[in-house]
DSSP file (Angstrom, degrees, kcal/mol; ACC not computed):
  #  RESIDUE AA STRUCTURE BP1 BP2  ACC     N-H-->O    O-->H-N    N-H-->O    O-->H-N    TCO  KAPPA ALPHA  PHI   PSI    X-CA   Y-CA   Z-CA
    1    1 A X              0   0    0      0, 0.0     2,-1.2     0, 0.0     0, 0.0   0.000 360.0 360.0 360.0 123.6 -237.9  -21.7  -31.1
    2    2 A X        -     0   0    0      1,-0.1     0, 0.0     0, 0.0     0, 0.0  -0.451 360.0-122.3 -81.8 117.7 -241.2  -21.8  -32.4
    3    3 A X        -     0   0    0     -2,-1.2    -1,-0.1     1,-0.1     0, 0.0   0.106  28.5-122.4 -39.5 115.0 -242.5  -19.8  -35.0
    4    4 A X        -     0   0    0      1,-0.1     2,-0.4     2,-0.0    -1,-0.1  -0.011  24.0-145.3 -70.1 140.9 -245.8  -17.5  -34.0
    5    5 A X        -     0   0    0      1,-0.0     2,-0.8     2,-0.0    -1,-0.1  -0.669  12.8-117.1 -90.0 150.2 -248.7  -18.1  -36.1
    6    6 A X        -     0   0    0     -2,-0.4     4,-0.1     1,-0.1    -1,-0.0  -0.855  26.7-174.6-101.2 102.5 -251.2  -15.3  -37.1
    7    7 A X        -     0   0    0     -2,-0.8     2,-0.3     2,-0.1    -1,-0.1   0.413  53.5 -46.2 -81.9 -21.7 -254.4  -15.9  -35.9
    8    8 A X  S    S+     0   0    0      1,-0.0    -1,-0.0     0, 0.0     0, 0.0  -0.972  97.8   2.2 170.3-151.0 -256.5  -13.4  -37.3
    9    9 A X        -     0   0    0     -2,-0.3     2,-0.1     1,-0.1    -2,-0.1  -0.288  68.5-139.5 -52.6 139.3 -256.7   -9.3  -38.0
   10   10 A X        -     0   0    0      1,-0.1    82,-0.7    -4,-0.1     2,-0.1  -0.431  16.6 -93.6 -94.3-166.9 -253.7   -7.9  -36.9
   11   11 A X        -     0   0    0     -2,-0.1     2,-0.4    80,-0.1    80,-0.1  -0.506  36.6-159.6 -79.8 158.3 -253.2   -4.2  -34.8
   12   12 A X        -     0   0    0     -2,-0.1     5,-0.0    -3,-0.1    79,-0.0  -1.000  22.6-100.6-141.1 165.1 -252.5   -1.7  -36.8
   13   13 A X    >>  -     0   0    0     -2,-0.4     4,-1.7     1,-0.1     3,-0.8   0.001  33.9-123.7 -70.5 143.9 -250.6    2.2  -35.6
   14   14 A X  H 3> S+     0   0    0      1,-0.2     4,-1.7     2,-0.1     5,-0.2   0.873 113.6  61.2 -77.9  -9.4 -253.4    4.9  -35.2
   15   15 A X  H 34 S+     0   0    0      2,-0.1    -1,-0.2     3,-0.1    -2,-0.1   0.659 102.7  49.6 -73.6 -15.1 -251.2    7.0  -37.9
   16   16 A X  H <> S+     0   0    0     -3,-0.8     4,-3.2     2,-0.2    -2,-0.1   0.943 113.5  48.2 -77.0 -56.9 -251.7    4.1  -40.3
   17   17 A X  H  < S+     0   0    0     -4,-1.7     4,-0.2     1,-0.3    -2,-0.1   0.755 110.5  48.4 -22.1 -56.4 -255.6    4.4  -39.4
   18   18 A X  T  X S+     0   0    0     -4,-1.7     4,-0.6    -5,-0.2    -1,-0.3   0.555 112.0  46.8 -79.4  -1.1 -255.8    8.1  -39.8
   19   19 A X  T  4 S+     0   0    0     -5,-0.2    -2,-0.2     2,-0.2    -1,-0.2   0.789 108.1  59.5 -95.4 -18.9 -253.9    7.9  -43.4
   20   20 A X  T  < S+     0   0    0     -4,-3.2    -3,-0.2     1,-0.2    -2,-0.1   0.784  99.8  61.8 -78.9 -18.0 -256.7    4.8  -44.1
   21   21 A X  T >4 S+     0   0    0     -4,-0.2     3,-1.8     1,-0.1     4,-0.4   0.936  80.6 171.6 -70.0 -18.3 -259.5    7.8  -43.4
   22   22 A X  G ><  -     0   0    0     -4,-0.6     3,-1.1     1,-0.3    -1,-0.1  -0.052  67.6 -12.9  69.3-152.1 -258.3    9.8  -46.3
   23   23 A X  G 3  S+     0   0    0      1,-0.2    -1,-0.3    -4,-0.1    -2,-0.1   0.236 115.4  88.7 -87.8  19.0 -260.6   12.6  -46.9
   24   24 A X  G <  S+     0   0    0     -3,-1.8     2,-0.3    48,-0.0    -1,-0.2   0.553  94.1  55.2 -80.3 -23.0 -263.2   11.2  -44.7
   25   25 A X  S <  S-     0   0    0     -3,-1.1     2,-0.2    -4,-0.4     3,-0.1  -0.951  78.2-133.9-105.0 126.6 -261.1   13.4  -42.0
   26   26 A X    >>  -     0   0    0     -2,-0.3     4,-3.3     1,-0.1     3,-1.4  -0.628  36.3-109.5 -67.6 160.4 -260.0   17.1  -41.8
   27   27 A X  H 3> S+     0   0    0      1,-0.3     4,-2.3    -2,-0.2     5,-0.3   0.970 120.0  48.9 -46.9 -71.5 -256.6   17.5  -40.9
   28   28 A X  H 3> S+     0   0    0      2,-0.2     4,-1.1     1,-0.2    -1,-0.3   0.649 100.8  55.6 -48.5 -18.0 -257.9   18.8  -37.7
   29   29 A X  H <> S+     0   0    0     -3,-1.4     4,-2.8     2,-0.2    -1,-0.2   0.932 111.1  54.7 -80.6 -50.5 -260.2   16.2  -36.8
   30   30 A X  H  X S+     0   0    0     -4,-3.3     4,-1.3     1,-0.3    -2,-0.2   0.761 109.6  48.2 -55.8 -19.2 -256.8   13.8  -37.3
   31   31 A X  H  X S+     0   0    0     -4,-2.3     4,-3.8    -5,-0.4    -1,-0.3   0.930 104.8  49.2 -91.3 -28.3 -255.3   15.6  -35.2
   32   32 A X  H  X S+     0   0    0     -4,-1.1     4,-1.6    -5,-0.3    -2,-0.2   0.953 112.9  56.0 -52.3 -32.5 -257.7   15.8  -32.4
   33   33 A X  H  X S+     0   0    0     -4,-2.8     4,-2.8     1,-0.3    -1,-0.2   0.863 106.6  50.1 -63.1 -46.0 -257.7   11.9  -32.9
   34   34 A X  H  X S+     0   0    0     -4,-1.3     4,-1.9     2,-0.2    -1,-0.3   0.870 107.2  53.3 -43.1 -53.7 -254.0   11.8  -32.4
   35   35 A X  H  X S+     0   0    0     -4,-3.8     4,-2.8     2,-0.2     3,-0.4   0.965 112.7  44.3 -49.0 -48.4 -254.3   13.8  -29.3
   36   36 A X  H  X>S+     0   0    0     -4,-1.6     4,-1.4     1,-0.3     5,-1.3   0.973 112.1  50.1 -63.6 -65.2 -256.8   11.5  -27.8
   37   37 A X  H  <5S+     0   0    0     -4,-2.8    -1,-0.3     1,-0.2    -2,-0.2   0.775 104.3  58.2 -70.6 -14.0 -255.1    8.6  -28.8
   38   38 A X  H  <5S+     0   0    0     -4,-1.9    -1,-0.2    -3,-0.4    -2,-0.2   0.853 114.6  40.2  -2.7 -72.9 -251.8    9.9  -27.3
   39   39 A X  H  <5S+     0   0    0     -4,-2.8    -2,-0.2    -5,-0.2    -3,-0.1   0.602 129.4  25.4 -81.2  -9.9 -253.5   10.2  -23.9
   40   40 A X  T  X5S-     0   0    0     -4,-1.4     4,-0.5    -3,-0.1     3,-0.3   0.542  81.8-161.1-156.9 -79.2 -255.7    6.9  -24.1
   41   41 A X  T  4< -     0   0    0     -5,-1.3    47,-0.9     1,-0.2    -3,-0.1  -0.441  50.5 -54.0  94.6 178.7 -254.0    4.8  -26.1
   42   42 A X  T  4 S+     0   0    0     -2,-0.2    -1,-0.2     1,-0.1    48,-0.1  -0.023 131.5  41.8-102.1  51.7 -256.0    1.7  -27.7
   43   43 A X  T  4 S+     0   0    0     -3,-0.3     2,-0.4     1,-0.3    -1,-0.1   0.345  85.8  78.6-140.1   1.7 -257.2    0.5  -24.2
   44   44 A X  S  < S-     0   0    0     -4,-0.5    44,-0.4    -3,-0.0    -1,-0.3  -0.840  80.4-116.8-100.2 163.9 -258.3    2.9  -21.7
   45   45 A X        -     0   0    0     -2,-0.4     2,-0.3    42,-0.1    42,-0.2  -0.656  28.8-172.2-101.6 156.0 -262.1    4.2  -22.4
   46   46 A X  B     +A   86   0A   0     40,-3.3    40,-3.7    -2,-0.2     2,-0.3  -0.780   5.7 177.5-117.1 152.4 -263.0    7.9  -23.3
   47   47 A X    >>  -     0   0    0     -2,-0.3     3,-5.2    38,-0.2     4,-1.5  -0.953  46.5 -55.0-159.1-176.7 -266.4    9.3  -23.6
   48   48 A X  H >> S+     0   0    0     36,-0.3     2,-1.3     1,-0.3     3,-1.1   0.823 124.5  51.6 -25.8 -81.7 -268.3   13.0  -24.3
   49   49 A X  H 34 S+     0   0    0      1,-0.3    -1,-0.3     2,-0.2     4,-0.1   0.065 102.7  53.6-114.4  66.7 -266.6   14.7  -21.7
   50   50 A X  H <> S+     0   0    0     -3,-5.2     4,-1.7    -2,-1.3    -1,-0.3   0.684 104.8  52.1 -86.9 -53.0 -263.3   14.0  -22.4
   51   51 A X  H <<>S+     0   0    0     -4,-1.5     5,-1.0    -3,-1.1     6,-0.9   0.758 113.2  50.6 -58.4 -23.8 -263.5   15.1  -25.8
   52   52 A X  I  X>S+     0   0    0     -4,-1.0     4,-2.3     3,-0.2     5,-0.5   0.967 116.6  43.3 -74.8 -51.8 -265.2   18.8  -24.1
   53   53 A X  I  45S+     0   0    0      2,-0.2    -2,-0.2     3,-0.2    -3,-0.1   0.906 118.6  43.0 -58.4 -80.8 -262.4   19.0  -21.8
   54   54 A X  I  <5S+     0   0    0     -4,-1.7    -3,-0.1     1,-0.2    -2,-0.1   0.485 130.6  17.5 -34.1-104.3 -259.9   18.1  -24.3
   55   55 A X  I  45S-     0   0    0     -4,-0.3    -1,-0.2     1,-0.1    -2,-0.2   0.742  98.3-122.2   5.7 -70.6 -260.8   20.2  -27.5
   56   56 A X  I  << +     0   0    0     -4,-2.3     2,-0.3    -5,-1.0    -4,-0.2   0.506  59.1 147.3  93.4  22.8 -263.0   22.5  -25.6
   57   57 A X      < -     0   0    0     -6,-0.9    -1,-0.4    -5,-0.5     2,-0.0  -0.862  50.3-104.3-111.1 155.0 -266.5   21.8  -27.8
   58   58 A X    >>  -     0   0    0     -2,-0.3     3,-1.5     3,-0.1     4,-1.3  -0.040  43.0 -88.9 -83.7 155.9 -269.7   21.9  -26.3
   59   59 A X  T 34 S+     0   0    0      1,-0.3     4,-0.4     2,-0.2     5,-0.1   0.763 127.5  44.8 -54.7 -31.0 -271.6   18.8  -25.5
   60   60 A X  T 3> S+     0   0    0      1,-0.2     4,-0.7     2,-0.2    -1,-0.3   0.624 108.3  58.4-100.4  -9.3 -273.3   18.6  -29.1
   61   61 A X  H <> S+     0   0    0     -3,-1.5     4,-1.3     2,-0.1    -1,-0.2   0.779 110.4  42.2 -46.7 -55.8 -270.1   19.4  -30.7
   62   62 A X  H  X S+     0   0    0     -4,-1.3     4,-0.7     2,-0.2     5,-0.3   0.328 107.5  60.0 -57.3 -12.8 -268.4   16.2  -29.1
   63   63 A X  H  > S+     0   0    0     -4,-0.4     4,-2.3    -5,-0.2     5,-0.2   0.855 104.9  45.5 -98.8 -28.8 -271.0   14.3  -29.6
   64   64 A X  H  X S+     0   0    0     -4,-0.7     4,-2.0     1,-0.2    -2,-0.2   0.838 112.1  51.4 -65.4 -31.0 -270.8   14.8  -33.4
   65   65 A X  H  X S+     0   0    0     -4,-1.3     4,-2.3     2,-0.2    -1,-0.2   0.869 109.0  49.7 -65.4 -36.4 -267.0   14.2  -33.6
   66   66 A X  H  X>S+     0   0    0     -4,-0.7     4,-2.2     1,-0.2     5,-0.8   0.853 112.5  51.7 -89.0 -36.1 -267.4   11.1  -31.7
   67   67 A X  H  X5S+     0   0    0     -4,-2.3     4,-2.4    -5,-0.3     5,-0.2   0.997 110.7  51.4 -33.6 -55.5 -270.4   10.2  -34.6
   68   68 A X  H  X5S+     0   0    0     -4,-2.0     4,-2.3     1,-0.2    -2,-0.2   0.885 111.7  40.2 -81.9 -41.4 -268.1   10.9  -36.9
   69   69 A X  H  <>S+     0   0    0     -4,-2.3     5,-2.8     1,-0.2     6,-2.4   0.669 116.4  47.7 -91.0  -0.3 -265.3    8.6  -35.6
   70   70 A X  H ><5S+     0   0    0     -4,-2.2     3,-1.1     3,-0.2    -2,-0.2   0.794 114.0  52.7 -88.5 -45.4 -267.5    5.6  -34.6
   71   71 A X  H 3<<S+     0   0    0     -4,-2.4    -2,-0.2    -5,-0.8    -3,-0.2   0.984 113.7  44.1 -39.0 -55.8 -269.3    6.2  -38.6
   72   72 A X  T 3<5S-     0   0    0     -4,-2.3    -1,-0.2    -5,-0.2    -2,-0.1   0.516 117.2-119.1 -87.3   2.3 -265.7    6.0  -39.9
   73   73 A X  T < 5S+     0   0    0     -3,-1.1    20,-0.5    -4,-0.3    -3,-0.2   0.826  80.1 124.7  79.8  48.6 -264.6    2.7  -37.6
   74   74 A X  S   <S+     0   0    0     -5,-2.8    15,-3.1    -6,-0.1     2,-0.2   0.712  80.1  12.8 -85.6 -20.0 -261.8    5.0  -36.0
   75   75 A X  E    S-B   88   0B   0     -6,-2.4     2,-0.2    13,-0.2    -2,-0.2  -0.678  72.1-152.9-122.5 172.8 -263.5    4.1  -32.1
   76   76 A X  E     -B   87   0B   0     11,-0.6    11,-2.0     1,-0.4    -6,-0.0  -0.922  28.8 -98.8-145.6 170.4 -265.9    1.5  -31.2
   77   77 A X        -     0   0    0     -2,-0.2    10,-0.8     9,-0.2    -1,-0.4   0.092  37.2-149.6 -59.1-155.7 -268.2    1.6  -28.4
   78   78 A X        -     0   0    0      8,-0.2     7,-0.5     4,-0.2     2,-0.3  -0.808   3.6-152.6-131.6 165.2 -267.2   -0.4  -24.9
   79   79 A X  S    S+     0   0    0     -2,-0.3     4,-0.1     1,-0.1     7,-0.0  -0.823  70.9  55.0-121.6 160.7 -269.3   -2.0  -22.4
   80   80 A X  S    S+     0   0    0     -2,-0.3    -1,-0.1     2,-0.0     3,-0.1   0.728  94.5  65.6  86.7  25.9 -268.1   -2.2  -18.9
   81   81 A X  S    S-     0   0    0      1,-0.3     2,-0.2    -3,-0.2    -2,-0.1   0.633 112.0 -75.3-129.8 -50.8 -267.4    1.0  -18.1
   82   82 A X  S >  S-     0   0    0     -4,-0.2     3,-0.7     3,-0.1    -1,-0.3  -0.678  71.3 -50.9 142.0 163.4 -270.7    3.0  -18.1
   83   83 A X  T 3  S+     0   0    0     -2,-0.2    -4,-0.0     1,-0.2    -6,-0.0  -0.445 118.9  17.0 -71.6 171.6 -272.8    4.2  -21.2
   84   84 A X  T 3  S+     0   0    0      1,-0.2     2,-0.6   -37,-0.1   -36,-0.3   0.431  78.9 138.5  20.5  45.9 -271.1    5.9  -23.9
   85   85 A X    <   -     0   0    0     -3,-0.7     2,-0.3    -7,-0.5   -38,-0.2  -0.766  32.1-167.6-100.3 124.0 -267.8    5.1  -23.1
   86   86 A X  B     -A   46   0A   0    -40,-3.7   -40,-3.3    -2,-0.6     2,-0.3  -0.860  11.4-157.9-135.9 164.3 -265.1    4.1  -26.7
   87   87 A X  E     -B   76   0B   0    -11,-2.0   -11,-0.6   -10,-0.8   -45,-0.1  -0.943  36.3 -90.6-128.1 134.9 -262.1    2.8  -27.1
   88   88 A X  E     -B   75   0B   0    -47,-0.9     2,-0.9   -44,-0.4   -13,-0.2  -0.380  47.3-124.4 -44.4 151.3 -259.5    3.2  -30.4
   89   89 A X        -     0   0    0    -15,-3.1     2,-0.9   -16,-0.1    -1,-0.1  -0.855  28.3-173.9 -93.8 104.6 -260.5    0.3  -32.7
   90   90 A X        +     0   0    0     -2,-0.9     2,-0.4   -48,-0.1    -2,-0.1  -0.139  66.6  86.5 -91.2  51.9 -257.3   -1.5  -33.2
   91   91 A X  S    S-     0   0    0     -2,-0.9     2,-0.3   -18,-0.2   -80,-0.1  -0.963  89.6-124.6-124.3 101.7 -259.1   -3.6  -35.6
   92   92 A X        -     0   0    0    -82,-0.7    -2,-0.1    -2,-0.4   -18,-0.1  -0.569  15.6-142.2 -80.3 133.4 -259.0   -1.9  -38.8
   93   93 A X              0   0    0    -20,-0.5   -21,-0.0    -2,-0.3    -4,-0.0  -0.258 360.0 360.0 -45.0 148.9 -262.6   -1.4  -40.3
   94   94 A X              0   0    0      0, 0.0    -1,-0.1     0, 0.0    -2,-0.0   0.204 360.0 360.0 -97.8 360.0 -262.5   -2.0  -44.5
């Protein structure tokens, strides 16, 4: 049987992710992230107003959380979807 080779970055668990954000996250913000990535997962896309529905914050509220997790390389954008649409980055940012 042949042995797989490692081709580049590997995935890494979205609890490893939130423990690499440190104190760049409140506790709550990691948890919202957890909810979201729960429901989503690292391939379907999310945008603004999922994050109102979910959470319950107002469009300029949502927009800043998702600011805050594209800053900190928890999401990335996607294209193919519609504008503003993100995805977990299962690529860990350093």
């Amino acid at each position: 049987m042949a042995e797989k080779v490692d081709i580049g970055e590997g995935k890494v668990d979205i609890d490893t992710m939130l423990l690499h954000c440190g104190s760049r996250l409140s506790t709550k913000t990691k948890s919202y992230a957890r909810q979201f990535f729960d429901r989503f997962g690292w391939v379907a896309p999310f945008d603004r107003s999922d994050v109102m529905k979910m959470i319950g914050l107002k469009k300029s509220g949502a927009s800043k959380l998702l600011s805050k997790w594209i800053q900190i390389g928890l999401i990335r954008p996607v294209s193919g979807f519609g504008k503003g649409k993100y995805t977990f980055n299962a690529l860990m940012k350093d």
